[in-house]
LUMPA-290577 format. One line per field, with one value per atom (N, C-alpha, C): atom name; x, y, z. Coordinates in steps of 0.02 Angstrom, whole numbers. Example, Ala and Ser with C-alpha at 12.3 -4.5 7.8 and 13.67 -1.06 7.14 Angstrom:
loti: [N;CA;C;N;CA;C]
px: [660;615;660;642;684;645]
py: [-284;-225;-165;-112;-53;2]
pz: [390;390;390;354;357;394]
END
This chain:
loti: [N;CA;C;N;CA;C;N;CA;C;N;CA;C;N;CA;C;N;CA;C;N;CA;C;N;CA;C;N;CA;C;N;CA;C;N;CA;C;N;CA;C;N;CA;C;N;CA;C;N;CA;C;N;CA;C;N;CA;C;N;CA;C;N;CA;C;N;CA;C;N;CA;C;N;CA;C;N;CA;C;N;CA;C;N;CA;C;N;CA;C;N;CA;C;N;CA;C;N;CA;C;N;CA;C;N;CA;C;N;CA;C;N;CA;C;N;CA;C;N;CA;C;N;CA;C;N;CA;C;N;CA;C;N;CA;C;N;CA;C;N;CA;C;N;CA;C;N;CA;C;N;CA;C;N;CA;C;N;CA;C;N;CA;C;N;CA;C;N;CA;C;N;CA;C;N;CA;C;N;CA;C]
px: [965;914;929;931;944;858;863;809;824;760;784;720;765;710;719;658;628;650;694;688;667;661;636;690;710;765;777;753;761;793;760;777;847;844;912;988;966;1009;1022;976;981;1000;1011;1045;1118;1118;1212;1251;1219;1255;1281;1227;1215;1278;1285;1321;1376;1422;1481;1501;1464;1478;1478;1479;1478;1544;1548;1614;1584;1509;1488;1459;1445;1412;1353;1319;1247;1228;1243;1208;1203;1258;1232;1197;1209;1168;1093;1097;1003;979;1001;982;991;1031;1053;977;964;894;832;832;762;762;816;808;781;820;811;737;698;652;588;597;575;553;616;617;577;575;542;465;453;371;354;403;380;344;409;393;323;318;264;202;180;148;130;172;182;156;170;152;84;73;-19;-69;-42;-74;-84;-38;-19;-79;-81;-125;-187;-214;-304;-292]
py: [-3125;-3143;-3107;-3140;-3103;-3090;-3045;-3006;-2954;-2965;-2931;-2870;-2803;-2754;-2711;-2702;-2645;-2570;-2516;-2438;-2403;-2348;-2303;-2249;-2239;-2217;-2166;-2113;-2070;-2072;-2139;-2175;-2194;-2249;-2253;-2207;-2148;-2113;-2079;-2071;-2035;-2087;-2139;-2205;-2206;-2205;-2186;-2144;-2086;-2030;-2038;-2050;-2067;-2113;-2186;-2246;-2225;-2172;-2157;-2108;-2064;-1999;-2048;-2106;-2144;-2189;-2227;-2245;-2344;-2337;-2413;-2449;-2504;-2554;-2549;-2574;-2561;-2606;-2661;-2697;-2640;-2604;-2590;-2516;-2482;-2428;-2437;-2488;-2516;-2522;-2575;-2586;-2520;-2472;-2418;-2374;-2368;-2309;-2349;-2418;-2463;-2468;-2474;-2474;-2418;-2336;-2280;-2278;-2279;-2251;-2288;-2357;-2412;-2386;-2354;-2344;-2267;-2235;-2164;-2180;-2229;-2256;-2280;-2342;-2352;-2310;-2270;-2186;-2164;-2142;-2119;-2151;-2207;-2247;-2272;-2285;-2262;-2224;-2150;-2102;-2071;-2096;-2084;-2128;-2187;-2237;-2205;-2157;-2159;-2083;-2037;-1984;-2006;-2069;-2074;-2097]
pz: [-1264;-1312;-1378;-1447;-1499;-1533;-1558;-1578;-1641;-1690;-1760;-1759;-1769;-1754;-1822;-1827;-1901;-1863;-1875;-1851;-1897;-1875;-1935;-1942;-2007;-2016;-1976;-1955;-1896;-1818;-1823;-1736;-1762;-1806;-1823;-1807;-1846;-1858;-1789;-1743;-1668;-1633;-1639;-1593;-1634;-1684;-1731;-1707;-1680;-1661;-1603;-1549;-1484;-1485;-1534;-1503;-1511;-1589;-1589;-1527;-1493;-1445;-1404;-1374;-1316;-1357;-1383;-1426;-1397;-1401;-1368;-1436;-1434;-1477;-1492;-1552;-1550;-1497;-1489;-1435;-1365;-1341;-1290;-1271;-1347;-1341;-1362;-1383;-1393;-1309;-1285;-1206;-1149;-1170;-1131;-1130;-1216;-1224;-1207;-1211;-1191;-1127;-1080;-1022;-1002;-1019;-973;-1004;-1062;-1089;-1039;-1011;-980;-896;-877;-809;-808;-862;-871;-871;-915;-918;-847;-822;-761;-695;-698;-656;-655;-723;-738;-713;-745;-724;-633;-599;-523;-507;-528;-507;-525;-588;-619;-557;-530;-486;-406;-403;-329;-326;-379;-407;-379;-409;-408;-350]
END
């Protein structure tokens, strides 16, 4: 799916660094930090449920 995203120069620049120290594409260091950040919320969420 192509998709046009607004960053904020900050994020930017911490996904630049990130994608050259990995030597990967923006395409796949975008999907790399949305996934892990995804599966971290999920967790969380699971585990707030399993709490009450």
């Amino acid at each position: 799916m192509k998709l046009t995203l607004t960053l904020d120069d900050d994020m930017a620049a911490r996904l630049e660094l990130l994608r050259e120290r990995r030597g990967v594409s923006w395409n796949e260091i975008v999907n790399e930090v949305i996934r892990r950040g995804l599966d971290v919320i999920e967790r969380q969420s699971k585990t707030s449920k399993s709490k009450q």
